[in-house]
N, C-alpha and C positions, 0 to 999 in steps of 0.2 A: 421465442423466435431465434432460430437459429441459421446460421450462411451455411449453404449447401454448394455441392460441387463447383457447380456454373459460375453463383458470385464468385467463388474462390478463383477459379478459372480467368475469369472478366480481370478481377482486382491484378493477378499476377501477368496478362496481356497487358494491362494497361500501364505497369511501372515497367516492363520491357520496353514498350515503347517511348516513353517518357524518360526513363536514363540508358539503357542501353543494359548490353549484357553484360560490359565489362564494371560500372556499375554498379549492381546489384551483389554484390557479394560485397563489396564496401558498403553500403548500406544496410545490411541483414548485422552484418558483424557489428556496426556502429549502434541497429537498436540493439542487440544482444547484450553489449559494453553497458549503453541507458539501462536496459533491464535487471541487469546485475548490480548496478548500482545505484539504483532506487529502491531493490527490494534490501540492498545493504542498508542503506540508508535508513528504509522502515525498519527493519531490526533494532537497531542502536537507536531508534527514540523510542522504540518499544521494553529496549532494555532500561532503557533510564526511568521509563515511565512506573515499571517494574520493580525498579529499585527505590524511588520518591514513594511509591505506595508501602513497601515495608516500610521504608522509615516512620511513615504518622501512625501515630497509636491511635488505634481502631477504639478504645474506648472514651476517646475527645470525640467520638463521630456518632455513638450512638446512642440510641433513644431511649429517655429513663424513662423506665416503669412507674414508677413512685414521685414526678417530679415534688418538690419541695414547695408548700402551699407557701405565699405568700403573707405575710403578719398584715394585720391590720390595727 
């Protein structure tokens, strides 16, 4: 499902009317600023996340072959 012309049309009639035209370029610029810095945001937890996973050794994590039978 995708918005075609019309909606797009409607949605940008409808915030003209509701702030105005002086407005609207204060607004575009303020989500652009949000957009820019949420997708900074997700980077830097993507980087740390990135760096927490080199740190753990990979063979405390994985599954022995052979595990060691139990004594009875």
């Amino acid at each position: 499902m995708s918005i075609g012309i019309q909606e797009i049309t409607l949605i940008l009639i409808v915030l003209l009317l509701l702030f105005g035209g002086k407005r609207i370029p204060e607004l575009a610029k303020a989500l652009g600023r949000a957009s820019y810095e949420f997708k900074k945001a997700k980077e830097s937890i993507k980087k740390e996340a990135d760096e927490i996973a080199a740190e753990t050794k990979p063979e405390e994590y994985q599954i022995k072959d052979n595990p060691k039978e139990p004594e009875v």
